[in-house]
C-alpha positions, 0 to 999 in steps of 0.5 A, a space after each residue: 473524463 474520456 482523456 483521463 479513462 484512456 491513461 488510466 487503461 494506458 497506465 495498467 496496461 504498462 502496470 500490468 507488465 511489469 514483473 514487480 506486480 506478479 513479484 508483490 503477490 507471489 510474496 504476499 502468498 507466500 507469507 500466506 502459506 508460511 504463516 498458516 504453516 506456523 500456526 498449524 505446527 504451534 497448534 499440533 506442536 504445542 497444543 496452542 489455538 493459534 490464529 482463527 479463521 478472523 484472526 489470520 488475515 489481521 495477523 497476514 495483514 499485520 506483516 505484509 503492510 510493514 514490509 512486503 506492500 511498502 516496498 512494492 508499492 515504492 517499486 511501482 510507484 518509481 517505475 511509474 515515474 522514475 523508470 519512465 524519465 530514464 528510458 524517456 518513455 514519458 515522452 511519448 505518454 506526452 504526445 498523445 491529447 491528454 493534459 499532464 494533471 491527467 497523466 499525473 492523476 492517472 498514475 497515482 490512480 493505476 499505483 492506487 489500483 494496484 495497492 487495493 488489488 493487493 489488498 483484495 487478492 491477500 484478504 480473499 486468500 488468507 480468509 480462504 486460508 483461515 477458514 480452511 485450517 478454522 472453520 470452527 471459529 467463523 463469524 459473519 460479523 467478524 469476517 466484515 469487520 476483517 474485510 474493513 480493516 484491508 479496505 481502510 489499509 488502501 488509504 495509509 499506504 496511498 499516502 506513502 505512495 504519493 510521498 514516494 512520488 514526490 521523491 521521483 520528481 525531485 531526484 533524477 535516479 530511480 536507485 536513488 528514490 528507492 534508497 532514499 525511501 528505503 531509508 527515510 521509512 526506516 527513520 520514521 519507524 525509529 523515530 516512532 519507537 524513540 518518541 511515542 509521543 509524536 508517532 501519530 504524526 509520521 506516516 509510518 506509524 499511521 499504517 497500523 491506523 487499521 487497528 483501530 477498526 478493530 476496537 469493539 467501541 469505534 474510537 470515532 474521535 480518533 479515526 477522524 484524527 488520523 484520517 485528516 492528518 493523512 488528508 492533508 499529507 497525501 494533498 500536500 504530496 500530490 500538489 508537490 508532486 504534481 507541480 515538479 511534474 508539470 514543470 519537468 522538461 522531458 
């Protein structure tokens, strides 16, 4: 345990230097600021209520988990692998006393820590927002059920992660991985749009599964649905991830 604890503080130490992390909240600031600075002006504007202080984070969160947080999730998780095999720096994260199962769940646990900060510092911010602009419209139970709906957002996005990790031990580049998620994300958005029908198997469409938080009566039958189907993706990429890093030779 004391092997694996050393990595992980070793992994966001490194994490904690890359710009792309400081780059992911800027962003998701900004949407922040744009996104209270439309509401306002549709209110003011248009005499509309726009979103309240409960319903401002879920419309933030709405954006930022298809766009701003998969991309930087890939950007992390390819710097975390890829970036380390092109500049041979996993060589020395080799040499120290750690076994490579721990140095692989490491990673996947520093980008996981890094997918939750994301998540917190967008929830604090935009309630922070919300509550500013509609103070009026807070409710306790509310804000609860808010705060559910980012905490179960980690896992879907995980998921994600750990197919973009299975994408780096597989290609050499780091330019190629990103392409290639960049790409099969857009197809797999597509695909939900061209056949409804079997949306709720591709991982994409299991990012917006925060919704069903959101239900007055907890659809529970669902829930545990889709939380095994995403089970059994993110088993499936760690285990295939974890095997071509084991057998990489560096």
């Amino acid at each position: 345990m004391a092997a694996f604890l050393a990595a992980l503080i070793n992994e966001l130490e490194k994490l904690s230097k890359k710009k792309k992390a400081l780059l992911a909240l800027i962003l998701s600031l900004a949407v922040i600021v744009i996104g209270q600075l439309l509401v306002v002006g549709v209110r003011s504007g248009l005499g509309i209520r726009g979103a309240g202080s409960v319903e401002f984070p879920v419309l933030v969160l709405s954006v930022v988990i298809n766009t701003i947080l998969p991309l930087f999730t890939a950007l992390v998780a390819i710097d975390c692998f890829s970036g380390e095999f092109a500049h041979n720096l996993i060589r020395i994260t080799l040499t120290r006393p750690v076994s490579r199962f721990k140095i692989f769940a490491a990673k996947v646990s520093a980008i996981a820590l890094f997918i939750l900060a994301n998540l917190l510092l967008l929830l604090l911010f935009s309630s922070l927002a919300g509550f500013l602009f509609n103070a009026n419209s807070a409710s306790f139970s509310a804000f609860g059920k808010t705060i559910v709906t980012y905490l179960v957002s980690l896992f879907p996005l995980l998921v994600l992660a750990l197919g973009i990790i299975l994408l780096t031990n597989i290609f050499k580049s780091g330019t190629t991985v990103f392409f290639v998620s960049i790409l099969a994300f857009l197809i797999l958005k597509a695909a939900g749009i061209l056949f409804p029908q079997y949306a709720s198997l591709l991982v994409t469409s299991q990012l917006d599964w925060y919704h069903l938080w959101l239900s007055t009566s907890l659809p529970l039958a669902k829930i545990l649905r889709t939380f095994l189907l995403m089970l059994g993706y993110a088993i499936i990429f760690f285990t295939a991830g974890y095997y071509l890093f084991d057998k990489k030779e560096f």
